[in-house]
C-alpha positions, -999 to +999 in steps of 0.1 A: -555-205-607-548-217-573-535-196-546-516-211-512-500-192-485-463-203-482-450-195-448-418-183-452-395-183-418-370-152-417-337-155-395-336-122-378-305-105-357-315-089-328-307-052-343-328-059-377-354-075-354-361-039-333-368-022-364-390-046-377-409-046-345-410-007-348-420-006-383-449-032-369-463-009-343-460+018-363-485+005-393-504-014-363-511+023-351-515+036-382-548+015-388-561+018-356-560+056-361-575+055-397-601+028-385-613+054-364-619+080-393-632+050-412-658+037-387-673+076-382-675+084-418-682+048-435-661+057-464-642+031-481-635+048-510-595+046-517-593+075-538-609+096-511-590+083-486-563+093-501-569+129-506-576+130-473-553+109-450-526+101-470-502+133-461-514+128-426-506+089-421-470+099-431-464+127-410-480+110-380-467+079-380-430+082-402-444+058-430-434+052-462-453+060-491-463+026-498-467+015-462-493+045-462-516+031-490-510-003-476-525+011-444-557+021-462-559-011-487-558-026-453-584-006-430-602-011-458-602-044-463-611-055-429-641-036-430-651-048-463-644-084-450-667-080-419-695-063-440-699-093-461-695-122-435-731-102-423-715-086-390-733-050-377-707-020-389-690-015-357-654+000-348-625-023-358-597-021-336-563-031-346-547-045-316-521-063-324-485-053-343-490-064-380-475-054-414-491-058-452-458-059-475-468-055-511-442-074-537-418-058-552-423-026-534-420-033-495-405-067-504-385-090-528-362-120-534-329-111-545-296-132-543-314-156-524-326-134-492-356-111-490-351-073-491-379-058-465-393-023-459-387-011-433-393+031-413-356+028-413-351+019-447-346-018-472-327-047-447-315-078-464-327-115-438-315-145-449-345-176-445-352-210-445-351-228-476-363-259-469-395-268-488-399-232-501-374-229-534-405-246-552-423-217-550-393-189-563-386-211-600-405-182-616-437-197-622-454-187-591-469-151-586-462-137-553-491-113-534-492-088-504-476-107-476-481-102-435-449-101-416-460-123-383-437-124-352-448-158-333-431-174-304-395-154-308-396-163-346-401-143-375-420-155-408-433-139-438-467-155-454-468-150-491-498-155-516-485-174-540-508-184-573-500-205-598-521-212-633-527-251-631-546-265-667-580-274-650-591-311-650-621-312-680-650-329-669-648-349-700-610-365-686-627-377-656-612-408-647-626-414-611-652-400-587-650-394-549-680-381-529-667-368-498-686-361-466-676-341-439-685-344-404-674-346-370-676-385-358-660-395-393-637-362-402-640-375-438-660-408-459-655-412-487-670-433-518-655-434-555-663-453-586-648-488-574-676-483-547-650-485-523-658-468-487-635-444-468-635-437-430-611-410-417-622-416-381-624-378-359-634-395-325-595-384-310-601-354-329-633-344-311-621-354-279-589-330-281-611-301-291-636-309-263-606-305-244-598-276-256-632-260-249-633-273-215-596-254-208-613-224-226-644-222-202-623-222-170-598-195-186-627-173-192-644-177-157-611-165-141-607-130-156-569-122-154-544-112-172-527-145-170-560-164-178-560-143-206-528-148-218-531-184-216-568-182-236-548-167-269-519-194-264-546-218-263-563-205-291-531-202-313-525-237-304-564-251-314-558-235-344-526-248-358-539-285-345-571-281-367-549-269-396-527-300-392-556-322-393-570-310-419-539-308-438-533-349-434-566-359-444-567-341-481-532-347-481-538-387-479-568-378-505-549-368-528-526-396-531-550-423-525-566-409-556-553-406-592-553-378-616-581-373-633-600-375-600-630-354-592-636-351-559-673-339-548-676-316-521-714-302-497-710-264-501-711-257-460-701-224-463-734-215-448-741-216-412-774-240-417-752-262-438-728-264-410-751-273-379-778-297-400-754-324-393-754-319-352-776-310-323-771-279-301-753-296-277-724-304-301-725-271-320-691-259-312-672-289-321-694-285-356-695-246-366-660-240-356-645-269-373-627-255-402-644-269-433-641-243-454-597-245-447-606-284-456-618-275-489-593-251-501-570-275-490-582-299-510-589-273-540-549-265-542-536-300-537-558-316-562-549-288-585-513-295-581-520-334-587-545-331-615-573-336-595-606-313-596-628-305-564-660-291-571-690-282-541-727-289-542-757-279-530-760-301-498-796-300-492-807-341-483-772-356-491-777-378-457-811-382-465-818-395-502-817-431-505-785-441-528-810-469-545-841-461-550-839-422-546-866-419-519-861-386-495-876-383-463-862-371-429-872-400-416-848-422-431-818-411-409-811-419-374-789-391-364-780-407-326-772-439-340-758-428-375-777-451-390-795-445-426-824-471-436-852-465-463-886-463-456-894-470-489-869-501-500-852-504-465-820-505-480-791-499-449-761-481-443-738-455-421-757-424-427-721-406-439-713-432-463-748-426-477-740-388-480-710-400-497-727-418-522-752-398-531-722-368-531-707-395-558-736-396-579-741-359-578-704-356-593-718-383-625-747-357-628-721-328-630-702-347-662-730-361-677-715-392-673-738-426-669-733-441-633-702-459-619-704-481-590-729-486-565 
């Protein structure tokens, strides 16, 4: 299965747009005030919540039946969600206007326009087509969209999930070790033993840049400073989502089907900063290399590629031709990788890519190709 979000713009007149906006604040408050009942008890049990909050919610707030269990799947969701990223329980506030539409119920496609929920009943919005009839031929499966209100516009962003026949390891054509970093955004290495460089020197410029801007926003304190540090953050964001989006998006077609592309798991947070000193953490940790990889994931799916993750332990430090490990091998400052033991030499991230290549022949069970 993969599963993309398809970011679907609405075109809103002004009347339709103040009930959406009131239907917003309305759920917004909604969770804030069952957050609170949440955070005291630690109960995040549906079924109870029910029974207990469900009549209230409506009467409070005006909501619709399903925009009342909506607001609990949602409360409860987010707390669930900070629980397991390892965070201390602590009270979630819901600050800003949101709305979880589930299909079929609070929204659906009819006649070409969507039909939303709304407190003052179903209004009919008209959208942009471009680039998103793919996804309405009846072969994807639609999921509980947000309604998001951005810069004066109006969009709906779907789950979508689609059943794609996974790539078997035994119709393997090609393999691609990819390493991630910050210096090179992506190398790469295949079984032509052909090298890759995706340089990421603009890249980390722009989002030292961006910290820079950040650090004098927060030193002022005002409103206006303020303002300007979510606008900035809104914008860092979309920047690293474009990036991220060209560079799977050129490996994908550089590649054939029947691809396997070979991934480090950094989901970790030692994963992330082994690559960097402390110094250059930021530009490391908050890098987005977990959006990289379901990027990848979805593309490749739709092309009839595979991406699969391993353990990254000594991937920049295992010598690609006589196997010898030691820390010793790799000169961080310089990016330079030579052996102690055969003194073969190399860019340290095309040796992670290489040895990321041979750990995808060790997944098939395949004898080695290139070197």
């Amino acid at each position: 299965m993969s599963t993309i979000t398809a970011k679907v713009q609405l075109f809103v007149p002004p009347p339709q747009a103040a009930i959406l906006r009131a239907t917003m604040d309305a759920y917004r408050s909604a969770c804030d005030w069952l957050s609170g009942h949440v955070f005291e008890t630690r109960d995040l049990n549906l079924a109870i919540l029910n029974d207990s909050h469900y009549a209230e919610l409506r009467k409070r707030f005006g909501l619709k039946s399903q925009m009342a269990q909506s607001v609990m799947k949602t409360v409860i969701a987010r707390y669930k969600s900070a629980k397991s990223n390892g965070h201390a329980w602590s009270l979630i506030e819901f600050k800003r206007p949101e709305y979880d539409l589930v299909w079929n119920r609070d929204y659906s496609l009819t006649r070409d326009r969507f039909s939303v929920n709304t407190l003052d009943g179903r209004i009919k919005l008209d959208y942009a087509r471009k680039g998103m009839r793919q996804y309405f031929n009846g072969t994807w499966r639609f999921g509980t969209a947000k309604l998001v209100h951005k810069h004066e516009k109006w969009f709906l962003h779907i789950p979508v999930t689609k059943a794609f026949p996974e790539l078997d390891d035994a119709c393997v054509t090609n393999i691609v070790g990819v390493d991630l970093g910050i210096n090179f955004l992506a190398v790469t290495y295949d079984s032509q033993g052909e090298t890759t460089f995706y340089d990421g020197r603009m890249v980390k410029h722009k989002r030292g840049t961006f910290k820079a801007t950040r650090e004098q926003l927060q030193r002022r304190q005002t409103p206006s400073a303020r303002k300007r540090l979510r606008q900035l953050g809104s914008r860092e964001n979309r920047y690293v989502t474009d990036v991220n989006h060209q560079v799977t998006k050129a490996l994908v077609d550089r590649y054939p089907r029947g691809t396997l592309f070979v991934l480090e798991d950094l989901t970790g947070i030692h994963a992330a900063t082994e690559k960097v000193r402390a110094r250059n953490r930021y530009v490391s940790v908050s890098w987005a290399f977990y959006q990289f990889r379901r990027m990848l994931e979805y593309k490749a799916a739709l092309n009839g590629q595979k991406v699969i993750v391993v353990d990254p332990r000594h991937t920049s430090q295992t010598c690609p031709t006589c196997g010898h490990t030691e820390k010793a091998n790799r000169d961080k400052k310089l990016h330079t990788f030579q052996c102690k033991n055969c003194r073969y030499r190399s860019n340290d991230d095309r040796v992670g890519a290489m040895n990321l290549h041979r750990k995808g022949i060790e997944h098939i069970g395949t004898g080695a190709t290139g070197a």
